[in-house]
C-alpha positions in Angstrom: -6.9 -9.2 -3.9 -9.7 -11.2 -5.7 -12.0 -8.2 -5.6 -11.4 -4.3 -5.1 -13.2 -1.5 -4.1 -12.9 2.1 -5.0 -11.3 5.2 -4.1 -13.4 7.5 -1.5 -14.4 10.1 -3.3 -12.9 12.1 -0.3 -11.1 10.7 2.5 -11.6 11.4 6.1 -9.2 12.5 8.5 -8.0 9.9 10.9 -8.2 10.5 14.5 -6.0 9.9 17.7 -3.8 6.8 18.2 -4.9 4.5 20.6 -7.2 1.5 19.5 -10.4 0.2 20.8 -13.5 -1.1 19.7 -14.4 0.2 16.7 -17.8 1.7 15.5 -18.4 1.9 11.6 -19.5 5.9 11.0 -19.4 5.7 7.4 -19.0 2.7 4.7 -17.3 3.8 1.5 -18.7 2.7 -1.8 -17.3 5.3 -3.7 -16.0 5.1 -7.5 -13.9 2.2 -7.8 -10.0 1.1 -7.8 -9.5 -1.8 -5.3 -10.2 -4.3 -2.5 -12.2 -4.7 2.0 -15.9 -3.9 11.6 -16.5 -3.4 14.8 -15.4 -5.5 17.9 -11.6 -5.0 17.8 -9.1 -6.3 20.6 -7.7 -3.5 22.1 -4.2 -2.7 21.5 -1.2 -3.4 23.8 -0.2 -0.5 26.0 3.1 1.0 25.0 5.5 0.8 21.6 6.6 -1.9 20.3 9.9 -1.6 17.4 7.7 -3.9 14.8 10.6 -2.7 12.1 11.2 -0.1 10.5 8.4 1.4 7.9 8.9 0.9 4.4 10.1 2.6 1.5 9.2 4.2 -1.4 12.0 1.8 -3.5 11.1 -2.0 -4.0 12.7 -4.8 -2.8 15.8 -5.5 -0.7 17.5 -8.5 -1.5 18.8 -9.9 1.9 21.2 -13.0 2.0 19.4 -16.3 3.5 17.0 -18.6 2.1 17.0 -22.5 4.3 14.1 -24.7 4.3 10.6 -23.7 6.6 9.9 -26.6 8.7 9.2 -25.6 12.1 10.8 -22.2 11.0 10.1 -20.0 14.2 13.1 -19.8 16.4 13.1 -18.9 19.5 10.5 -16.6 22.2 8.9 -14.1 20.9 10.3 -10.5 20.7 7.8 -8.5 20.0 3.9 -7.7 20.2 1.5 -10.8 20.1 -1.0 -11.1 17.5 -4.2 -13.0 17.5 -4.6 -16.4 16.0 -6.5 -16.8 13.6 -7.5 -20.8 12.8 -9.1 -23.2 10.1 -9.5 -20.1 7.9 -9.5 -21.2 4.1 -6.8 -19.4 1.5 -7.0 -18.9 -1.8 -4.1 -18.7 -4.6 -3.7 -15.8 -6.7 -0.3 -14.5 -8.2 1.0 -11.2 -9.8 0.3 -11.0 -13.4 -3.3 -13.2 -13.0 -6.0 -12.0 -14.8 -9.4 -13.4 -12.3 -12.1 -11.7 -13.9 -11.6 -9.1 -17.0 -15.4 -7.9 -16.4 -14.3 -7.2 -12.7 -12.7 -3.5 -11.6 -10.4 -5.7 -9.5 -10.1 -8.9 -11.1 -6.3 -8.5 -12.7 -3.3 -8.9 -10.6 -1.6 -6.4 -12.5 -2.2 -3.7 -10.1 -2.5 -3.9 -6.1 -4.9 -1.7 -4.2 -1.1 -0.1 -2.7 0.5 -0.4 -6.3 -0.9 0.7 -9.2 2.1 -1.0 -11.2 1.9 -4.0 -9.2 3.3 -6.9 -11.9 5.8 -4.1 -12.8 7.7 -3.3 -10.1 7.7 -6.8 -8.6 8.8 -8.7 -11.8 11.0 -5.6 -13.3 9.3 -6.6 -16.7 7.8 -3.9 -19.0 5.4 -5.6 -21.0 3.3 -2.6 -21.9 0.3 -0.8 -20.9 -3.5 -2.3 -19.6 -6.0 -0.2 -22.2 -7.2 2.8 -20.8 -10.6 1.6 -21.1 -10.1 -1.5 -19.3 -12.1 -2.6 -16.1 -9.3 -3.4 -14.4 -5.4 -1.7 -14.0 -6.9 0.7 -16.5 -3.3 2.2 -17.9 -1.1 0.1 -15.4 2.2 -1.3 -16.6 1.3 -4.6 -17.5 4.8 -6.4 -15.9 5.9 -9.6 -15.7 4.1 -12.6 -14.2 4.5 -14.7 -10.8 4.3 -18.2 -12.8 4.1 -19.2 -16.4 3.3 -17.7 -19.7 1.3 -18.6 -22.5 0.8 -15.9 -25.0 -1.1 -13.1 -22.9 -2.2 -15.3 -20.8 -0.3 -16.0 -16.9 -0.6 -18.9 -15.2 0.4 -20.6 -11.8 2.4 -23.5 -11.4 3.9 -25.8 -9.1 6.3 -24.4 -6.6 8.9 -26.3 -4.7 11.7 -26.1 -2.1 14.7 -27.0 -4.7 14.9 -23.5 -5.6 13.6 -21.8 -2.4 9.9 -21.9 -4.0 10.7 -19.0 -6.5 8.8 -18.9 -9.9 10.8 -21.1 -13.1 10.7 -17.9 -15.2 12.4 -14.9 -14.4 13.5 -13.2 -11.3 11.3 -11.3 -8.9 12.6 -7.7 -7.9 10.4 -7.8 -4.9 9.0 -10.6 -2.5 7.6 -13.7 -4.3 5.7 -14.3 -0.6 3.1 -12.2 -0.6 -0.4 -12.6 0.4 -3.5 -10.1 1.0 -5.7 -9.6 3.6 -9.2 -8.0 3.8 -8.6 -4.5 5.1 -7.6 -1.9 3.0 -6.1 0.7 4.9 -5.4 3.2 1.4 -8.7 3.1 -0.8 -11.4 1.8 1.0 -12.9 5.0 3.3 -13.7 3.0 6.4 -10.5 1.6 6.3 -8.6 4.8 5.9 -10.5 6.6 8.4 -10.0 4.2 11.0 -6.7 3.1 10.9 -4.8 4.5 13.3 -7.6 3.5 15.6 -7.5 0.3 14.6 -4.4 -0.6 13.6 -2.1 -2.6 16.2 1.1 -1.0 15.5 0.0 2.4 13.8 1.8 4.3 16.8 5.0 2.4 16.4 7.9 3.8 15.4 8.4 4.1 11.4 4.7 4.3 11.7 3.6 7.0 14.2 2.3 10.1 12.4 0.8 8.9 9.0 -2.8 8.5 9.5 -3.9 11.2 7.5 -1.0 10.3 4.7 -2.6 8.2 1.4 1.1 8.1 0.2 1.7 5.4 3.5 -0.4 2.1 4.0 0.3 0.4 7.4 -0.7 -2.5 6.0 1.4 -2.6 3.0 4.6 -5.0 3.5 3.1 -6.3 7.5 5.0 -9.8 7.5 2.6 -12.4 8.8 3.3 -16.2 9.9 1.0 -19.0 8.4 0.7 -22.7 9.6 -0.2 -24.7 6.3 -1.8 -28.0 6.0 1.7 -30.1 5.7 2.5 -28.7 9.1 4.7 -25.8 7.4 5.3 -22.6 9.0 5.8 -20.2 6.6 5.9 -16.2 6.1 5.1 -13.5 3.8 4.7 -10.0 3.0 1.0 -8.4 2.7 0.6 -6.6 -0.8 -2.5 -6.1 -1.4 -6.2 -6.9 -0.1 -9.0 -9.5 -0.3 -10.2 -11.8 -0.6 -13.7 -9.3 -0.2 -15.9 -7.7 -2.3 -18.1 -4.6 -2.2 -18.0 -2.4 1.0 -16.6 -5.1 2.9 -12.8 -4.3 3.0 -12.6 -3.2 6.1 -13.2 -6.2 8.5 -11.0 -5.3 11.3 -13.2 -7.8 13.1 -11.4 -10.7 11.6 -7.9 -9.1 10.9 -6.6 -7.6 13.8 -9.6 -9.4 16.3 -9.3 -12.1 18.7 -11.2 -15.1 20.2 -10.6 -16.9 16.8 -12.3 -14.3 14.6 -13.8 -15.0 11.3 -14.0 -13.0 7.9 -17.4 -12.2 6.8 -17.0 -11.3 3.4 -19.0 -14.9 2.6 -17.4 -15.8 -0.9 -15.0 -18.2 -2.5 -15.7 -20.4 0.4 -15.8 -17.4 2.7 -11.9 -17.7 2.2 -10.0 -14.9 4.9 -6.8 -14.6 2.8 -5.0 -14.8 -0.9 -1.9 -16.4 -1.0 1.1 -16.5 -3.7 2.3 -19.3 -5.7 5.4 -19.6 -3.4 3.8 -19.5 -0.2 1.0 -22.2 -2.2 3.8 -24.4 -2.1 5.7 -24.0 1.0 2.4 -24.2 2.8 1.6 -28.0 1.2 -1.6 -27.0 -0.6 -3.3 -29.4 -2.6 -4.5 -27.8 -4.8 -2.4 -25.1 -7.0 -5.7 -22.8 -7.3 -8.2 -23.9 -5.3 -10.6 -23.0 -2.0 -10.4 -25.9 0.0 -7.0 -25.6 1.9 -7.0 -24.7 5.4 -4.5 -21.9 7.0 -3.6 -20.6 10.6 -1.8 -17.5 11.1 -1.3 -14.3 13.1 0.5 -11.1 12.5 4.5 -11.4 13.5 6.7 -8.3 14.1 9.9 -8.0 11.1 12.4 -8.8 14.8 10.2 -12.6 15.0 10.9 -13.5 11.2 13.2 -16.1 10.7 15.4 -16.5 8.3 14.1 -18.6 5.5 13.4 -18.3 1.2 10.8 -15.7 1.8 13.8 -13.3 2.9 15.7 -13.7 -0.2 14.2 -11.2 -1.5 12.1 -8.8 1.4 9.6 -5.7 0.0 10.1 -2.3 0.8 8.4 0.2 -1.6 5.2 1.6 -0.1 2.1 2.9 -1.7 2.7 4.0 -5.7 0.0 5.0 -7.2 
């Protein structure tokens, strides 16, 4: 996420499962920890087996990893998802410090993970001050790219080995990405979920709406077309790119007819992206706001195999 919100002072019960078009009741500003309404596509009818939840343990190393190009195989075999087209993605990576004056400018923690660099890199580097604006008394963990001192860095990622970092070895998915709507600390968010949410009344997700241990939006694969032609895939882990009260725009993230984000900054940019997907997607730049995504949402059955299932993530919210 490139900015956070803050934990609802108290949460409100979610209501029945069934979604529609969603009206905002309250919008949580409360005291802050992390990242993100209206006019949402109405869910399919039915269930759809979109995989299996996740768990409370990390990652799952699984054994493929081939070259994207062109990677979807095959008709699809579960729901359909909204496209979402010439939306611009930013880079950020596990282990970044963005702003240190900012409650959600480190990459240390993850609106779903409060030891976010720590349990993805397996590192134990020490602790973020207690004082700190953001991660306050996180693990500080490993970093997603390069290191210089304290400081963590991005680099250059490349299909020779399967677009994983030069240092170290990730636990848990090195393709991750966020997404503005944060089902776990933003109230709006939480509260509407399972009203919201495509595949909240799927199995492995039926039944949590009320449950801050369980994010439905924690570990969602999604499929992104890049500006080298590229069809990648990653895991979402956290959420931006927002800022304020708006992490919750449903509008953009689960709506259709070519939806928009309207949080308005870093070049209005609708998603974050990791250093691996950064390269596999042909991005000029290595941190910039100028690069150009499409993507959708893709059920775990429509993944194909591919260097973002090396290693797949599984642990769900830890805070």
């Amino acid at each position: 996420m490139r900015i956070q919100l803050t934990i609802s002072a108290a949460i409100v019960a979610a209501s029945a499962v069934a979604c529609s078009t969603m009206t905002d009741v309250r919008d949580g500003d409360d005291d802050a920890y992390r990242k993100k309404d209206s006019g949402i596509a109405p869910c399919p009818t039915g269930t759809v087996d979109s995989g299996t939840a996740p768990s409370k343990d990390g990652g799952t190393v699984v054994a493929d990893a081939s070259a994207p190009k062109d990677a979807a195989t095959g008709p699809s075999k579960g729901r359909s998802y909204p496209l979402h087209t010439k939306i611009v993605a930013t880079t950020f990576w596990v282990g970044e410090l963005f702003n240190a004056s900012l409650a959600d400018g480190s990459q240390v923690c993850s609106t779903y993970d409060s030891n976010w660099a720590f349990h993805w890199s397996g590192v134990n580097s020490g602790k973020v001050p207690a004082g700190a604006e953001g991660c306050a008394g996180s693990i500080v963990g490993g970093c997603d790219g390069v290191t210089s001192g304290t400081k963590c860095s991005t680099e250059k990622r490349t299909a020779a080995n399967g677009y994983f970092p030069s240092q170290g070895k990730p636990v848990e998915n090195p393709f991750y990405l966020d997404l503005p709507y944060d089902d776990i600390n933003d109230s709006t968010g939480f509260k509407n979920r399972c009203t919201t949410i495509p595949w909240a009344n799927d199995p492995g997700y039926a039944g949590h709406c009320t449950d801050d241990d369980f994010s439905y939006m924690k570990n969602r694969w999604v499929k992104i077309i890049g500006p080298n032609g590229n069809t990648c895939y990653g895991q979402n882990e956290d959420a931006g790119p927002s800022h304020g009260s708006l992490y919750h725009d449903a509008a953009y993230v689960f709506g259709a007819n070519d939806a928009q984000p309207i949080q308005g900054q870093f070049n209005n940019a609708g998603m974050d992206v990791s250093p691996a997907l950064n390269g596999c997607l042909g991005f000029k730049e290595l941190d910039g706001d100028g690069d150009l995504i499409t993507w959708s949402f893709v059920d775990d059955i429509d993944v194909p195999a591919g260097p973002w299932k090396t290693v797949v993530t599984t642990r769900q919210v830890s805070q």
